[in-house]
RODO-2510 file (C-alpha; in nm, 4 decimals, decimal comma):
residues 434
     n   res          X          Y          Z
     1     x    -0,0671    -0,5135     2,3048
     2     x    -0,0451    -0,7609     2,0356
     3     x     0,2112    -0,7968     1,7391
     4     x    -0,0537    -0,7695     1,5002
     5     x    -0,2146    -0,4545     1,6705
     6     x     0,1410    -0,3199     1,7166
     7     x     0,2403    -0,3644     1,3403
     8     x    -0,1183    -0,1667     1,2197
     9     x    -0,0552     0,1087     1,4521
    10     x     0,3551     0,1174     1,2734
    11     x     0,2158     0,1000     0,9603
    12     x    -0,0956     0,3990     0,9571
    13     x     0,1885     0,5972     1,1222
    14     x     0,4291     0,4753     0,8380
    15     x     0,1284     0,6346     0,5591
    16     x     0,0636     0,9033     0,7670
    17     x     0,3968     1,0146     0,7338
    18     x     0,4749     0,9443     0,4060
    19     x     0,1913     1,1540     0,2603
    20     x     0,3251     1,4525     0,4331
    21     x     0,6450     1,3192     0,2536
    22     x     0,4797     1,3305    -0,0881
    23     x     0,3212     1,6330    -0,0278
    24     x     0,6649     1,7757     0,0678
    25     x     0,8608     1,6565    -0,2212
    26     x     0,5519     1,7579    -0,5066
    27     x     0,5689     2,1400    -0,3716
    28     x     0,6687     2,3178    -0,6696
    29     x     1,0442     2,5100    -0,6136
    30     x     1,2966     2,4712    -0,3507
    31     x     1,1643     2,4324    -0,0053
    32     x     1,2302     2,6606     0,2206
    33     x     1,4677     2,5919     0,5821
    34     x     1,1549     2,4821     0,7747
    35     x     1,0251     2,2061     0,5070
    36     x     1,3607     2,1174     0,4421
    37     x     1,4020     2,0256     0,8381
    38     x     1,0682     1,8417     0,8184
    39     x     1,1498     1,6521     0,5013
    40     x     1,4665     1,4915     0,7222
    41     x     1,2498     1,4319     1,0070
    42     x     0,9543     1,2436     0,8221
    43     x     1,2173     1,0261     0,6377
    44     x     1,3813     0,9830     0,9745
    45     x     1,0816     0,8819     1,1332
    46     x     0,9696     0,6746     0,8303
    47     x     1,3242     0,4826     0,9124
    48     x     1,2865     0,4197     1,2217
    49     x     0,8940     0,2197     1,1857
    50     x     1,0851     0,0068     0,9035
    51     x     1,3286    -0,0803     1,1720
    52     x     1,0419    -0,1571     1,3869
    53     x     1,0791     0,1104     1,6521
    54     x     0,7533     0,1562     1,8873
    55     x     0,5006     0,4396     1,7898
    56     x     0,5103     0,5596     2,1258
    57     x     0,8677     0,5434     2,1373
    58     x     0,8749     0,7113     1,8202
    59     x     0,6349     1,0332     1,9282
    60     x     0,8195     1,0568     2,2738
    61     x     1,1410     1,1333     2,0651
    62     x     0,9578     1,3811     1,8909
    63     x     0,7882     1,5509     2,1525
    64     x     1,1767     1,5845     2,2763
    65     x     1,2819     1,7109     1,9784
    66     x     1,0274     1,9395     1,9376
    67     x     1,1080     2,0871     2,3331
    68     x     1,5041     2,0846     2,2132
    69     x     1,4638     2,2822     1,9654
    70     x     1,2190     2,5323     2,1904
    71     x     1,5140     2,5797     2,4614
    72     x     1,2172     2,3962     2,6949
    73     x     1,4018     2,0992     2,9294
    74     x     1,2827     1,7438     2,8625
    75     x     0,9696     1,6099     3,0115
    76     x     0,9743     1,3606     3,3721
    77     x     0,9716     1,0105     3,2659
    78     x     0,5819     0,9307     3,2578
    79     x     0,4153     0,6208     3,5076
    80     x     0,3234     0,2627     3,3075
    81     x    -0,0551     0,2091     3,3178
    82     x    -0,0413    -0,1496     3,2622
    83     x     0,0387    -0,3773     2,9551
    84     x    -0,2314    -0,1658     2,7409
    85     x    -0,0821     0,1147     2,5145
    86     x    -0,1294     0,4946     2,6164
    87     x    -0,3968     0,5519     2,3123
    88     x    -0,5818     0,2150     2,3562
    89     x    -0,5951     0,3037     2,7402
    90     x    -0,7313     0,6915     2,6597
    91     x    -0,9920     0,5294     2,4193
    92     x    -1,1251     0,3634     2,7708
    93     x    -1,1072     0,6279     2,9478
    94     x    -1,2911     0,8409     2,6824
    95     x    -1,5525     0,5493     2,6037
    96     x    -1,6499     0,4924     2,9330
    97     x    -1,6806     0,9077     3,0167
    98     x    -1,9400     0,8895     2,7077
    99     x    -1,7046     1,1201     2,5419
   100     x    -1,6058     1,1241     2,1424
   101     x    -1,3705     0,8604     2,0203
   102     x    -1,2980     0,6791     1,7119
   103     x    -1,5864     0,5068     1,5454
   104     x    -1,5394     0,1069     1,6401
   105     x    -1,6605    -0,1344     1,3924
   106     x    -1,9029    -0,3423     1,6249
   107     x    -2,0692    -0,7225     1,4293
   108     x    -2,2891    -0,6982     1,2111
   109     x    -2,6880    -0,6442     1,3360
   110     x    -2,7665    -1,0408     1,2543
   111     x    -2,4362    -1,1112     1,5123
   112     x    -2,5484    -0,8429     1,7465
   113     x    -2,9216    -0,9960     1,7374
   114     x    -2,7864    -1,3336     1,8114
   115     x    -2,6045    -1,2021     2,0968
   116     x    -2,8803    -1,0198     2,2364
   117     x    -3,1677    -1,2909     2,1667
   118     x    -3,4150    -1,3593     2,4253
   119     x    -3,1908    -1,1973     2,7196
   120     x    -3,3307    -0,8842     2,6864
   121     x    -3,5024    -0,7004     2,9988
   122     x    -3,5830    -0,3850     3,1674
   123     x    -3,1955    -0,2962     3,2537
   124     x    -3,0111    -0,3938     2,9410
   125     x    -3,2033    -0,1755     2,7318
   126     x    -2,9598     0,0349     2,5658
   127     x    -2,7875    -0,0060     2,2329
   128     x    -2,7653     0,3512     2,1354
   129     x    -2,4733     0,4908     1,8715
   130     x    -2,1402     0,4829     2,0633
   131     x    -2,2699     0,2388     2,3299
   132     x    -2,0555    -0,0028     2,1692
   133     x    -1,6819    -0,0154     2,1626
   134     x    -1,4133    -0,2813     1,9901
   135     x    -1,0678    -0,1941     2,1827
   136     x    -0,7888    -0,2714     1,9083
   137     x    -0,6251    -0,5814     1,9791
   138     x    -0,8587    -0,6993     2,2888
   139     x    -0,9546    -1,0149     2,1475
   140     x    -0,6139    -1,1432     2,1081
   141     x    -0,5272    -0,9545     2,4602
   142     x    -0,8354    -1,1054     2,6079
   143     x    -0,7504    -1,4987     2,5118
   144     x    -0,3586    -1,4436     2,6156
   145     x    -0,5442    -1,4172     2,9308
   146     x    -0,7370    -1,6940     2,9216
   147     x    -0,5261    -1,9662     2,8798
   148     x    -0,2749    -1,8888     3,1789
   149     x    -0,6428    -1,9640     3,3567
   150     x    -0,7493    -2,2767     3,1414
   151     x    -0,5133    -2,4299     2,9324
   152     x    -0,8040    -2,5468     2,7012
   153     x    -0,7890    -2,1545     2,5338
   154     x    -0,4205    -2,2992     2,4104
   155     x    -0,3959    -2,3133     2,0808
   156     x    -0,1726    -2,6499     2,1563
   157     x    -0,4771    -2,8335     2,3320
   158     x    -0,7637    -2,7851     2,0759
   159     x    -0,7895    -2,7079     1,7250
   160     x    -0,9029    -2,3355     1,6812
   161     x    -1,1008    -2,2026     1,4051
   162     x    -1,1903    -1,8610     1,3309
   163     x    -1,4638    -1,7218     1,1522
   164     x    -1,5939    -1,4161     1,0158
   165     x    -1,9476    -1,4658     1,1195
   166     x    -2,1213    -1,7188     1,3933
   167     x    -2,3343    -1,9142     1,0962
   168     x    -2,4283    -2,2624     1,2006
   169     x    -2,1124    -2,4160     0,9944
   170     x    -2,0008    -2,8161     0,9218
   171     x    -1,6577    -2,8729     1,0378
   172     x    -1,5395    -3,1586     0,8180
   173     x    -1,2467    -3,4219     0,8732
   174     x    -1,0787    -3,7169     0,6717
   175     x    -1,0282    -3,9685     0,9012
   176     x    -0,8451    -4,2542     0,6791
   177     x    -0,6585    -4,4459     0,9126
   178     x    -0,7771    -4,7958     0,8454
   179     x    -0,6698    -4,7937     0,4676
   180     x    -0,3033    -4,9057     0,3266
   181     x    -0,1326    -4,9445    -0,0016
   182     x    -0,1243    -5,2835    -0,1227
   183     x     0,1601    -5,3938    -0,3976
   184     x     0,1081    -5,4855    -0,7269
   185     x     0,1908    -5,6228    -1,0255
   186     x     0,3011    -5,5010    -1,3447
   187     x     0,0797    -5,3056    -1,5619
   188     x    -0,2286    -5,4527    -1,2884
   189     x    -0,5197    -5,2128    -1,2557
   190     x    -0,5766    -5,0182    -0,9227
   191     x    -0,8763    -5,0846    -0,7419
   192     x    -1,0168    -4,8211    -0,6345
   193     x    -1,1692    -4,8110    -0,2334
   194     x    -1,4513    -4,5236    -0,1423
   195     x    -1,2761    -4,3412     0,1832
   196     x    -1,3380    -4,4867     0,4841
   197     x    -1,4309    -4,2281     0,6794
   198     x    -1,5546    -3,8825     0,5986
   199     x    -1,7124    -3,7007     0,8871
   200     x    -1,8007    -3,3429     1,0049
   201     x    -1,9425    -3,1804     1,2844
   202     x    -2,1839    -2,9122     1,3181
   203     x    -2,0504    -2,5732     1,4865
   204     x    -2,2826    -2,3057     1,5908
   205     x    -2,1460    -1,9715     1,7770
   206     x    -2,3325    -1,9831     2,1455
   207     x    -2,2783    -1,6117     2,3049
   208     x    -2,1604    -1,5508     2,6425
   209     x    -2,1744    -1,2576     2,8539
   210     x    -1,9521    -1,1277     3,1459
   211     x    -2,2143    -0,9541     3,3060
   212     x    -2,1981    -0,5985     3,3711
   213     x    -1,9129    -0,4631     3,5790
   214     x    -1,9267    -0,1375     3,7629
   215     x    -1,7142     0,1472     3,7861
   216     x    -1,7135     0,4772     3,9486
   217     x    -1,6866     0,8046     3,7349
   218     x    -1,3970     0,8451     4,0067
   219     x    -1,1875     0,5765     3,8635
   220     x    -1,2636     0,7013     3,4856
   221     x    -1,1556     1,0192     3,5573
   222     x    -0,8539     0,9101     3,7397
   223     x    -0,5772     0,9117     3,4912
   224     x    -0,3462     0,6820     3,7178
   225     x    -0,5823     0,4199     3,7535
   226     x    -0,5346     0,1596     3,4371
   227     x    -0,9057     0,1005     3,4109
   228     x    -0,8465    -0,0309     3,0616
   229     x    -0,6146    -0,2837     3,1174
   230     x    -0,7954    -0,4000     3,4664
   231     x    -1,1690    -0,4429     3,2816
   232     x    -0,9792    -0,6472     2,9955
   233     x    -0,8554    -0,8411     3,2413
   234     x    -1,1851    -0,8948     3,4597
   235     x    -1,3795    -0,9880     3,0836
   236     x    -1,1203    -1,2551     3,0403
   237     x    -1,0678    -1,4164     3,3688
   238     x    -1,5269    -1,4219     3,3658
   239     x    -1,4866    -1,5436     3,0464
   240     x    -1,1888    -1,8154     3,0961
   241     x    -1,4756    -1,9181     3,3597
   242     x    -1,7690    -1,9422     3,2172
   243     x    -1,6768    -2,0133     2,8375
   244     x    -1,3987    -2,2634     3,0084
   245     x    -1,6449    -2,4692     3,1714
   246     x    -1,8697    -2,5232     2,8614
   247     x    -1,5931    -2,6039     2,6296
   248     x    -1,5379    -2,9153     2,9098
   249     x    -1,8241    -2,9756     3,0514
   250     x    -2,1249    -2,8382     2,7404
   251     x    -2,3980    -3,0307     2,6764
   252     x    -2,3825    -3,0024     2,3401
   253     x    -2,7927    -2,8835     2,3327
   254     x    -2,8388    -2,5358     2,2866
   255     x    -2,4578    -2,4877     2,4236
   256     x    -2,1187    -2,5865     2,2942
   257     x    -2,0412    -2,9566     2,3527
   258     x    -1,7954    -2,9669     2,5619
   259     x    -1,5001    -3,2226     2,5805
   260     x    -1,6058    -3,4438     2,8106
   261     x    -1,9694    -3,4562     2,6829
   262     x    -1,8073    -3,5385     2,3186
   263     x    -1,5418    -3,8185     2,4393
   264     x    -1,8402    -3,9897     2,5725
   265     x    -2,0993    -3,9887     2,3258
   266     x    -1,8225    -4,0671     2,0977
   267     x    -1,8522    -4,4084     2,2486
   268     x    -1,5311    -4,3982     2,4254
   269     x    -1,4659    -4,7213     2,6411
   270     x    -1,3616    -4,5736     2,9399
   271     x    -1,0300    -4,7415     3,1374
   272     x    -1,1493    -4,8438     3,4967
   273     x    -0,9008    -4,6700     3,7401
   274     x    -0,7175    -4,9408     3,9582
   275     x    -0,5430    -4,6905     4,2075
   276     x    -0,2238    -4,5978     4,3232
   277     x    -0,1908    -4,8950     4,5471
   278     x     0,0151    -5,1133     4,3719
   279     x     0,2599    -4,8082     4,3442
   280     x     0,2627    -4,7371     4,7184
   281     x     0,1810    -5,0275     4,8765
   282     x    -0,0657    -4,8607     5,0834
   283     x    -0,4525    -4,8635     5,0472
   284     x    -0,5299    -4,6509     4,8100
   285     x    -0,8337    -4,7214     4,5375
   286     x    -0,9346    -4,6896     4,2155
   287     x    -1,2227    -4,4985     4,3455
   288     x    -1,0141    -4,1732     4,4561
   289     x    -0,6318    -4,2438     4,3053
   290     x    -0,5237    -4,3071     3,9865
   291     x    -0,1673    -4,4839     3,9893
   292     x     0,1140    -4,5404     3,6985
   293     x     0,0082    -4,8428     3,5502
   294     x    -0,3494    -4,6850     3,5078
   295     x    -0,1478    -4,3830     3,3363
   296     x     0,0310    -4,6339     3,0889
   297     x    -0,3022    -4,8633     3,0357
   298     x    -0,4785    -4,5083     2,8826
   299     x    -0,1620    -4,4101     2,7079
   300     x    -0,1593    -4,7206     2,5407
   301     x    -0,5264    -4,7719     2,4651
   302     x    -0,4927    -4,4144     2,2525
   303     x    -0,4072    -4,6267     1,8449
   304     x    -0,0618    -4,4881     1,7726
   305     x    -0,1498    -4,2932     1,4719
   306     x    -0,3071    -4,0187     1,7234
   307     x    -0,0290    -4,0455     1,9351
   308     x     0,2001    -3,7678     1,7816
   309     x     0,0743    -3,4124     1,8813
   310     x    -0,1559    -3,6335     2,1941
   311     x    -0,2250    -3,4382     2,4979
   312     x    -0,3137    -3,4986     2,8920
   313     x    -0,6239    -3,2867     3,0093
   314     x    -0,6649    -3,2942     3,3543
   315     x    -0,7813    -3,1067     3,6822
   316     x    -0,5008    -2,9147     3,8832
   317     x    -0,5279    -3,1531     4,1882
   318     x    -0,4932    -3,4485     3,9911
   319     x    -0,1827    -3,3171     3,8046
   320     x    -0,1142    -3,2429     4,2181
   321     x    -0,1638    -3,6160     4,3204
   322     x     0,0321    -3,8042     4,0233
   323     x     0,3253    -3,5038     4,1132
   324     x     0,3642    -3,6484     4,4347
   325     x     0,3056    -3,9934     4,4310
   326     x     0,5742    -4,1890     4,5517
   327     x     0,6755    -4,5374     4,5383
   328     x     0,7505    -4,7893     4,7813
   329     x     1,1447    -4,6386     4,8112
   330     x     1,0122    -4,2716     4,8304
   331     x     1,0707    -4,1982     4,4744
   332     x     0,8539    -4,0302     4,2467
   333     x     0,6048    -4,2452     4,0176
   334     x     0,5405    -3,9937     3,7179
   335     x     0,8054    -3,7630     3,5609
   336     x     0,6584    -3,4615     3,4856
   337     x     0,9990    -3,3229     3,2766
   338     x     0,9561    -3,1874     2,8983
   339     x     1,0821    -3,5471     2,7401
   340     x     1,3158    -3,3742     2,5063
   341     x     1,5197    -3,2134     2,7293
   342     x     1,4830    -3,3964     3,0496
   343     x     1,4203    -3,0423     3,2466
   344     x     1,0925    -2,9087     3,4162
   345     x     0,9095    -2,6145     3,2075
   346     x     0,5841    -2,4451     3,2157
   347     x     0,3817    -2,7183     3,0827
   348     x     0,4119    -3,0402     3,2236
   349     x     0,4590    -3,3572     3,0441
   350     x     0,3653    -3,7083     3,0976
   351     x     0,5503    -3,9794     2,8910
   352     x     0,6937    -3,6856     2,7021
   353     x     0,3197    -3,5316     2,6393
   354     x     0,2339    -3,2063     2,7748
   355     x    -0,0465    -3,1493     3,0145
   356     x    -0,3461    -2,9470     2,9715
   357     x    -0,4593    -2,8109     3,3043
   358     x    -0,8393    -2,7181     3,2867
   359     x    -1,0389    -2,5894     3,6357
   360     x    -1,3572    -2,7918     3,5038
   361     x    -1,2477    -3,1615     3,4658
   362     x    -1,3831    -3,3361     3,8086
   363     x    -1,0697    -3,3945     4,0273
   364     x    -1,0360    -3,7605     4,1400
   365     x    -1,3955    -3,8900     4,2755
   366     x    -1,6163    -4,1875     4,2584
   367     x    -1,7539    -4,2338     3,9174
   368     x    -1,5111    -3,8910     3,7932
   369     x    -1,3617    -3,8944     3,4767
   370     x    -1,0671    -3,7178     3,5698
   371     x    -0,8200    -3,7999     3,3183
   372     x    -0,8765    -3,7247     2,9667
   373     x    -0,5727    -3,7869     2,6670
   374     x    -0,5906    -3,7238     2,2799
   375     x    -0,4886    -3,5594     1,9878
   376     x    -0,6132    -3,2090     2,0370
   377     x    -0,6043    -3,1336     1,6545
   378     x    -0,9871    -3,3432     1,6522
   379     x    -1,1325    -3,1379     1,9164
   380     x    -1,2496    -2,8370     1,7492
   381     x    -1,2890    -2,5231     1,9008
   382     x    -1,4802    -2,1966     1,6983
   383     x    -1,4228    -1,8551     1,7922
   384     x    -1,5809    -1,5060     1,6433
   385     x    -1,3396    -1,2191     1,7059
   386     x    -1,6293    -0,9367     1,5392
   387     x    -1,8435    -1,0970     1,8261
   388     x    -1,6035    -0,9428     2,1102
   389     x    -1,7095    -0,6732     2,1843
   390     x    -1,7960    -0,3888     2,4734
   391     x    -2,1222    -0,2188     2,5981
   392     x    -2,1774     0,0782     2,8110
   393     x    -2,4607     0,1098     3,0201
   394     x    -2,5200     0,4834     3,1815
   395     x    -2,9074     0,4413     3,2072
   396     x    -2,9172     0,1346     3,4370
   397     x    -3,1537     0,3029     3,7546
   398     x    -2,8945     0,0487     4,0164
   399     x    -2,6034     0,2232     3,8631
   400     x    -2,6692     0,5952     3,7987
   401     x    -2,7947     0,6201     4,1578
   402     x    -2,4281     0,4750     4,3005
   403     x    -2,2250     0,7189     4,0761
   404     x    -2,1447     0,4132     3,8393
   405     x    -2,1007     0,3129     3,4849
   406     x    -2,1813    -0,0149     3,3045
   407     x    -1,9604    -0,2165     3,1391
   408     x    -2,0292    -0,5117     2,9684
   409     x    -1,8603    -0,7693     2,7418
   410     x    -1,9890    -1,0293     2,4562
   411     x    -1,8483    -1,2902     2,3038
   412     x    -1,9224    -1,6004     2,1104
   413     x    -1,7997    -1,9935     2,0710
   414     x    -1,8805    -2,3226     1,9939
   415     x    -1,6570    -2,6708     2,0041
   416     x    -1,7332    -3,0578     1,9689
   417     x    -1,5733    -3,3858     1,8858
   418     x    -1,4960    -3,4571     1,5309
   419     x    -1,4601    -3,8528     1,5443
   420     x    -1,5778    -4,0199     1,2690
   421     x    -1,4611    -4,3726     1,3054
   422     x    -1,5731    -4,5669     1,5973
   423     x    -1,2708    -4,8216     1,5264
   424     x    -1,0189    -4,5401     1,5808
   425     x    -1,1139    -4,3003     1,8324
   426     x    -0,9014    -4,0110     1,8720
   427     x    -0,9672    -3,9760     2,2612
   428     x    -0,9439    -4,2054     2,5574
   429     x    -1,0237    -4,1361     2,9786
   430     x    -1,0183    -4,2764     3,2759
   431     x    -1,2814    -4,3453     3,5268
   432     x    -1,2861    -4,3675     3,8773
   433     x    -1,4804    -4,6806     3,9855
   434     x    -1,7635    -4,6671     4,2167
***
């Protein structure tokens, strides 16, 4: 569960209990031995949120108060579902039994169209009251996921924007790098120069779909099965998948344009791998290796003034190769330590840069462009969290006859290249020759 999620569910317990408080303390007269025990227990309890104790923490200690006080023995420790929280995880449950829960505010009917546009058909017919259901914090839960798949979901390797709405949108940048100050004279008068560069980029909000998952009314009803947290989890890892590979790899026509696709068209010169030969005296080429001094040529072909905050996108295998490549002595080429510490972390780091690890760059391959570095703050990524949401399907015909239930989940995203000066681009690659 997220901090955020946490802190709302502190906080309508914190009101919750402090009306009964105010309610308490209005009552005209003395209150009797009762109120006066549940006047110390609500300011107790309203203590203990400031503090920041859990909710569930915070009910369990009542619940064993309550059986103190009753002469009843405490209750057995109960199992862990899973990372979600025991009332997100009942809201599943309930949800996916078609049974009453909390009214979830679902987008609005212009984000829900959009969604649904043209995919339509004889088994995705249903959008009835209550088919629809938001899970409190499962957007944040969801991407969390998502980037231990693809690091491009990082908020460190792209520059995320979110919106209320998936309106076609500019995305604007100042791109200035090619002015200076000049000195002057005294009492001269400034010249004043137009801004060199001034560009934006178009985002849109393309929807993606996990496709429907299915699961028996066995498992719903199963109370030790976490089948909240384990559908989160299957959403994500469909969506760190599909919406992955478009963010790389989109065309940028009716899709998101994707970092690769962008870099290119941004009329990126590309630097020619020459291989790893040269490093390990064998006979390796530029056609399937990459080597150190091809590293340092696209390090250094990056201007400086994108430099600071630059990232390393490349394919696991790749990252693989470079890790092991040895020189002529048996030592290794690339150190792949944080640079400020000199010791090996969770992200790896090339000349003191981290690396972003994403499934859909090519590994090393004739005519690949395997090897991708940048500052990630000009590759733009746009996310909808209304648009995340979860539909329940009962009257598919090839579920109900298997004893299953529907589940489906929506959401939608957009990214490109903001690079408005040609002289200064803010991303560089390698290619594998032919």
């Amino acid at each position: 569960m997220t901090i955020s999620a946490i802190t709302n569910r502190s906080l309508d317990e914190m009101a919750v209990a402090i009306s009964e408080l105010e309610t308490l303390t209005s009552k005209p007269g003395n209150l009797n031995k009762k109120e006066e025990q549940r006047h110390a227990a609500l300011l107790a309890k309203v203590s203990a949120l400031k503090i920041g104790v859990n909710v569930s923490e915070l009910r369990r200690w009542e619940q064993d108060r309550l059986l103190a006080a009753a002469g009843l023995p405490k209750l057995a420790e109960s199992g862990r579902l899973g990372r979600l929280d025991d009332e997100t995880e009942n809201e599943w449950r309930a949800f996916g039994k078609g049974e009453p829960i909390r009214q979830s505010r679902v987008p609005k009917d212009s984000e829900v169209r959009a969604n649904l546009a043209g995919q339509e058909s004889l088994t995705y017919t249903q959008q009835i009251p209550g088919g629809a259901f938001v899970p409190q914090g499962m957007h944040d839960r969801a991407f969390e996921t998502m980037k231990q798949y693809d690091s491009i979901f990082d908020p460190q390797f792209s520059n995320i924007i979110e919106t209320d709405t998936g309106n076609n949108m500019p995305f604007p940048v100042w791109d200035d790098v090619s002015n200076q100050s000049v000195q002057v004279g005294e009492a001269a008068v400034s010249n004043e120069v137009d801004v060199a560069n001034f560009g934006s980029t178009q985002l849109n909000a393309y929807a993606f779909r996990s496709k429907i998952v299915g699961v028996s009314l066995e498992l719903l009803q199963d109370s030790n099965f976490p089948i909240g947290a384990v559908l989160e989890r299957v959403f994500a890892m469909r969506h760190a998948r599909g919406v992955g590979a478009a963010l790389i790899t989109g065309s940028g026509v009716n899709a998101p344009t994707g970092l690769t696709t962008a870099v290119l068209a941004s009329g990126a010169s590309p630097v020619i791998a020459a291989g790893s030969s040269t490093n390990t005296g064998g006979a390796e080429t530029g056609a399937t290796s990459i080597g150190s001094q091809d590293i340092n040529t696209l390090f250094h072909k990056l201007d400086a003034v994108y430099r600071p905050g630059a990232v390393f996108y490349m394919n696991d295998a790749t990252l693989s190769y470079l890790d092991g490549l040895l020189d002529k002595q048996g030592r290794p080429i690339v150190k792949f330590c944080d640079g400020l510490n000199g010791q090996y972390g969770v992200t790896p780091y090339i000349h003191g840069k981290p690396v972003a690890i994403c499934p859909s760059i090519p590994a090393m391959a004739s005519a690949k462009n395997s090897i991708f570095f940048g500052n990630p703050m000009y590759f733009v990524q746009r996310r909808v969290p209304s648009s995340m949401y979860v539909r329940r399907f009962w009257q598919n015909p090839s579920l109900v006859q298997f004893g299953l239930v529907g589940f489906e989940s929506w959401m939608r995203v957009d990214s490109g290249l903001v690079a408005p000066n040609s002289s200064y681009l803010p991303f560089q690659l390698i290619q594998q020759h032919s």
